[in-house]
N, C-alpha and C positions, 0 to 999 in steps of 0.2 A: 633773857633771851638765850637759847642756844649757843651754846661758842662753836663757831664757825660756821654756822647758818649763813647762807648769803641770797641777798632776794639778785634777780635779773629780771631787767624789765625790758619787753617782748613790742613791736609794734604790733595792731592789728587794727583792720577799717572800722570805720562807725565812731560814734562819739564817744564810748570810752578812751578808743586810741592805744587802746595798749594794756596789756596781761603781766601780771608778774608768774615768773617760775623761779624757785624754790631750790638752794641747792646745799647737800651737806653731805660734809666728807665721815664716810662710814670706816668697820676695820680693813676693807679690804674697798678701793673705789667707792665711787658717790653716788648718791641717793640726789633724785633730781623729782622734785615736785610740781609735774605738768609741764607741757611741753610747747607752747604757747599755739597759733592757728597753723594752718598749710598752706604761707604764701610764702615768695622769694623771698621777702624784707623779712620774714619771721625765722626765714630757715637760717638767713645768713647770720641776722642778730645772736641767736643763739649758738649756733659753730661757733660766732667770733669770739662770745662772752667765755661758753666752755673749754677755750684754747682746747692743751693737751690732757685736759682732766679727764680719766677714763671713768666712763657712767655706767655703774652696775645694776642700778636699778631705779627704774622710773614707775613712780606715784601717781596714777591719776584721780586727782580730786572728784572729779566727775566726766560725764560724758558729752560736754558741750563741745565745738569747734576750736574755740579759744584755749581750748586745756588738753585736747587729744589731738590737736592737725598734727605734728611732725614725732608721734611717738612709734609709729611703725616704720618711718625714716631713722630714727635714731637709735632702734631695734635691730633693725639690718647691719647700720654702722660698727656700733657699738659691741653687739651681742647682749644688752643689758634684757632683765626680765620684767614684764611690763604687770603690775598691781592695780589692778581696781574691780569697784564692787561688783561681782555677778551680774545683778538687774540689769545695771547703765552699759555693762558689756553686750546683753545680749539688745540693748534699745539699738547701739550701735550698729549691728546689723541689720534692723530693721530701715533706720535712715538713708544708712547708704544704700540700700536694693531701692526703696522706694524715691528717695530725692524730696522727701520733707518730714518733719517730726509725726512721731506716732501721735494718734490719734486728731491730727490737723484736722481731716476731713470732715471728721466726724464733732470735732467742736464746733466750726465755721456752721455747719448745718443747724446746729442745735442751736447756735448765738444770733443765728437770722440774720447772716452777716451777706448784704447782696453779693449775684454772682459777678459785679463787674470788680468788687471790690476783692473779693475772694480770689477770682485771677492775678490780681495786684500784689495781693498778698505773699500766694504762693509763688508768682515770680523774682517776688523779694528774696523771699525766704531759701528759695534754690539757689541761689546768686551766694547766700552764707554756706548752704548745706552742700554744696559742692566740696567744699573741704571735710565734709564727714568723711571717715573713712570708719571698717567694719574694725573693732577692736575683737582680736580674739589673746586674755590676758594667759600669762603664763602661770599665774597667780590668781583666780577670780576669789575675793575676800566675801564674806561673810559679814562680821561685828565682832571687835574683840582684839582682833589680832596685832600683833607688835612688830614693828623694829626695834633690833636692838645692837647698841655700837656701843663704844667703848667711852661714851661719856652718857650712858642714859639708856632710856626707851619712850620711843615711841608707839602711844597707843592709836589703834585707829580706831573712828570711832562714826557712827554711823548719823547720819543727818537726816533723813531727807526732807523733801521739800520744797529747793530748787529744781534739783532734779530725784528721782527716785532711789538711785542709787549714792547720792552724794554721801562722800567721808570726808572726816575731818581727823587734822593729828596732833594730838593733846602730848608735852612731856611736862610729868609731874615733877620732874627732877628741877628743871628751869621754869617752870609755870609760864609754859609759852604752849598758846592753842596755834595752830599751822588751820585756819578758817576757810580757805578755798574763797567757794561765791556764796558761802550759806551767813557768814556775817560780815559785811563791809562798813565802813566807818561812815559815809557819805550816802551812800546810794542801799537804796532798798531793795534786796533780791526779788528779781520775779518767779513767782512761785503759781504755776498755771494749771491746767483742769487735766486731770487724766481717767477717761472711764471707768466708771465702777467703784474708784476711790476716792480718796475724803486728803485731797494734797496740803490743804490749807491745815486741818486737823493737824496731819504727819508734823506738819511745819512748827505750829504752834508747840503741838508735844518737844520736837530736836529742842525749840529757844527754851522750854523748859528743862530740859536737860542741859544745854549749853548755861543757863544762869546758875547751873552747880559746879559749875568749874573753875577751879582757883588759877586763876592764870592772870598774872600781869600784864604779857604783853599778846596781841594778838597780830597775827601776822597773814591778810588776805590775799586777795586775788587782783586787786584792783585797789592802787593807793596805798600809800606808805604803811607800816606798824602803828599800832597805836592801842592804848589803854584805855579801863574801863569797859570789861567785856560786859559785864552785869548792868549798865548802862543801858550800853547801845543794847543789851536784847530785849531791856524795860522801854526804850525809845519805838527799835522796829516791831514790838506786840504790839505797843499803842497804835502806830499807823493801821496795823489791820483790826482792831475795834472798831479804829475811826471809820473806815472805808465802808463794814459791815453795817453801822450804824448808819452813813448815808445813802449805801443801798435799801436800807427797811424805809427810810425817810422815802425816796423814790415811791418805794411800791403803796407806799401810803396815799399814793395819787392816785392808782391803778395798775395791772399788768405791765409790765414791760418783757420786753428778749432782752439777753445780756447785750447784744448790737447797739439797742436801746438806752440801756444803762452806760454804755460806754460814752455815748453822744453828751450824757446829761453829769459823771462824772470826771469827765477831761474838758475843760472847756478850751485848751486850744487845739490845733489842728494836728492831730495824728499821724504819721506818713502810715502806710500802708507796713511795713516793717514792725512800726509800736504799735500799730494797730492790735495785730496777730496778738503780740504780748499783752495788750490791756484786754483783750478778748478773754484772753484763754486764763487772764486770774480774777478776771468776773465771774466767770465761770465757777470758780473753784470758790470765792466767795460766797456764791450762790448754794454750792452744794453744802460749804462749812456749815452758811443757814439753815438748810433744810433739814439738815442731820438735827439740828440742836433748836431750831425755833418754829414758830408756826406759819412756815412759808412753802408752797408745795408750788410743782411748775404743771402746764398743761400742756399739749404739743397741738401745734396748729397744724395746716395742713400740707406746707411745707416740709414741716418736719420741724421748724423752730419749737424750741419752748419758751413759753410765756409765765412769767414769774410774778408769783402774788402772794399775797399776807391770808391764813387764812382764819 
């Protein structure tokens, strides 16, 4: 582990319940790892946790609600300089003008997901995305780049998958990966459909990279520390083989839409919030297939596509 690393842990709604952020004293102030959501319960946890530690600079792992609400709050406060990858900085803007994730519309269409449900969806999903705010970073990183303090460096290192621009922070020195939401001990990241690309691919690539990293202890976003990184990334591949393999089993019946797929792979009842999420990594399922296997889509007249073996 890091000497002097310290996790704080954030409330936030939904059934996770809560975000960890990440805090390490550098040469000069601290280095603060994600800043949890942008509610009153999240702002005040964190003032109270930070007492009088002054924050020099804040890391954002990625660009979801739970890891960017209070970083341009604590930017004003502070004056610290805010780090994360270019991509997910410029999604950020995108979300907050519009008031839901990029390319929502255009999944929902394609997954034949009905329109009553699709208002449900999106009324969920602005209820979260209200806490978006536009990140404009002081620092937009690339791949490669370091901190460095006076017990080490850390390397940032690029992931994505969860989200496009997710980093992650590797020190060789302490063999501690800083994992964000791209490897959790319990829970499987969702990793959803983004036009044009191959998310699931990216994803698989980062855990093949991540299973070359010598690190004892790994420290997430959700849920305590814990060992055996090379494990959990041979555990979370397997789940998406498995997933792939019963989507080929499905279409081994016939066509499906991912809407489709989702009914026959979740057999309990989805709200309208997991829905979106098991949508949008069907999706990406589907594409990972199409790229590598012989499964092509057809567009009805809707606009959905329809997914078959060919």
């Amino acid at each position: 582990m890091i000497p002097g690393l310290e996790t704080l842990t954030l409330p936030m709604p939904g059934e996770l319940g809560s975000v960890n952020v990440h805090l390490l004293p550098l040469d000069s102030g601290y280095l603060l790892i994600d800043t949890g959501m942008n509610t009153p319960e999240s702002w005040e946890s964190l003032r109270s946790q930070l007492g009088r530690r002054k924050i020099a600079t804040i890391f954002l792992t990625h660009n979801h609600p739970d890891h960017i609400g209070n970083a341009l709050a604590l930017r004003e406060k502070t004056g610290a300089r805010i780090l994360m990858h270019r991509v997910d900085a410029e999604q950020t803007r995108y979300a907050a003008e519009a008031g839901r994730p990029v390319h929502f519309d255009e999944a929902v269409r394609i997954a034949g997901v009905p329109e009553d449900l699709r208002e449900r969806m999106l009324r969920r999903l602005q209820d979260v995305r209200r806490n978006y705010t536009a990140i404009e970073p002081d620092w937009a990183l690339e791949v490669g780049e370091t901190i460095v303090w006076r017990d080490g460096t850390l390397e940032a290192i690029w992931t994505p998958g969860h989200s496009l621009g997710h980093l992650c922070l590797y020190s060789a020195e302490h063999r501690t990966f800083i994992s964000g939401d791209h490897i959790l001990e319990t829970t499987t990241p969702n990793v959803g459909w983004r036009a044009g690309l191959d998310p699931l691919g990216q994803y698989m690539q980062s855990l093949d990279r991540t299973a070359e990293i010598d690190a004892t202890t790994v420290v997430p976003s959700h849920g305590p520390a814990f060992s055996g990184l090379k494990e959990r990334v041979e555990t979370i591949a397997g789940h998406h083989d498995r997933r792939c393999e019963k989507i080929l089993r499905n279409l081994d019946h016939g066509p499906l839409s991912a809407h489709e797929l989702v009914e026959k792979l979740w057999l309990r009842k989805l709200s309208s919030f997991h829905h979106h999420f098991a949508v949008t990594e069907v999706l990406a399922h589907l594409e990972f297939l199409r790229r590598r296997m012989p499964v092509e889509a057809d567009v009805r007249d809707d606009g959905a596509l329809v997914w078959s073996k060919n």
